[in-house]
C-alpha positions as CSV (number, residue, x, y, z in Angstrom):
1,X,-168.0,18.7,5.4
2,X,-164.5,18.9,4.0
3,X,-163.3,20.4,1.1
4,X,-159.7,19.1,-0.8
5,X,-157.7,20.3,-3.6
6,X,-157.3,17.9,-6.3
7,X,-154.4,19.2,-7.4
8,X,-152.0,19.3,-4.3
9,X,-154.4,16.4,-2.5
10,X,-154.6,18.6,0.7
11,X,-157.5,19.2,2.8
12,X,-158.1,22.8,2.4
13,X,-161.7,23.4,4.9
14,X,-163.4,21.4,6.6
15,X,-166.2,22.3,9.0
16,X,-168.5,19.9,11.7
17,X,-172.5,19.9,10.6
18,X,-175.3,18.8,11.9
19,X,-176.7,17.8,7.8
20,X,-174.9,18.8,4.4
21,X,-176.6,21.3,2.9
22,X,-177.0,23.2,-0.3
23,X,-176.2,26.4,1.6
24,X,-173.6,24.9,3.5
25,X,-171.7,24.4,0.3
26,X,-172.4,27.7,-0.8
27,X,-170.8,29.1,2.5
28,X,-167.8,27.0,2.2
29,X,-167.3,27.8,-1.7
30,X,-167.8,31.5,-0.5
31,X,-164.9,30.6,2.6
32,X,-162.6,29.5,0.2
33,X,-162.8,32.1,-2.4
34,X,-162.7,35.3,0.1
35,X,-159.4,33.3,1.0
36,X,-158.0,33.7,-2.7
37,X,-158.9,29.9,-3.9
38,X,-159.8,30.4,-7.3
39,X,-162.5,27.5,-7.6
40,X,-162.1,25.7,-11.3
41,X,-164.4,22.8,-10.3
42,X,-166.9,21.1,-7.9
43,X,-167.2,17.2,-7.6
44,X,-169.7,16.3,-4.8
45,X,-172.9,14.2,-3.8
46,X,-175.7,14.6,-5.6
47,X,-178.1,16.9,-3.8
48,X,-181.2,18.5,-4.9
49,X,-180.1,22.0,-6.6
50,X,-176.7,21.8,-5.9
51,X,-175.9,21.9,-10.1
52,X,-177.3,25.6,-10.4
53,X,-175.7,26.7,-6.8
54,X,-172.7,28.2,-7.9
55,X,-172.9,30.3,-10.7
56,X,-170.0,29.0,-13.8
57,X,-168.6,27.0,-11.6
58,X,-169.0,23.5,-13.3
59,X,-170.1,20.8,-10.6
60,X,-170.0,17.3,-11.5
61,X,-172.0,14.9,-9.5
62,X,-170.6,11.4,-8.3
63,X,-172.1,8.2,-9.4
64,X,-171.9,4.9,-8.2
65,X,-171.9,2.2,-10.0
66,X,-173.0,-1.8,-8.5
């Protein structure tokens, strides 16, 4: 999984899985924040859940279009 800052285009975590999970994202979300990122948005896959997963963060979902 890897998260990136929009802003700066960096790489900020990335971890090895096995599956990307719901609660994997939650971890990493949580990693980030207990490391002072203040979180203003998500942008990820669409997964079952994931929209209600982190509180008033706002997540969008990505779509692609054919």
């Amino acid at each position: 999984m890897l998260f990136r800052d929009y802003i700066t285009k960096r790489n900020i975590y990335w971890k090895y899985v096995s599956y990307e999970t719901n609660s994997e994202y939650i971890s990493g979300i949580k990693h980030l924040q207990d490391q002072g990122w203040k979180i203003l948005g998500i942008v990820c896959d669409g997964k079952r859940g994931i929209l209600n997963s982190f509180g008033s963060i706002r997540v969008q979902l990505v779509s692609f279009i054919r």
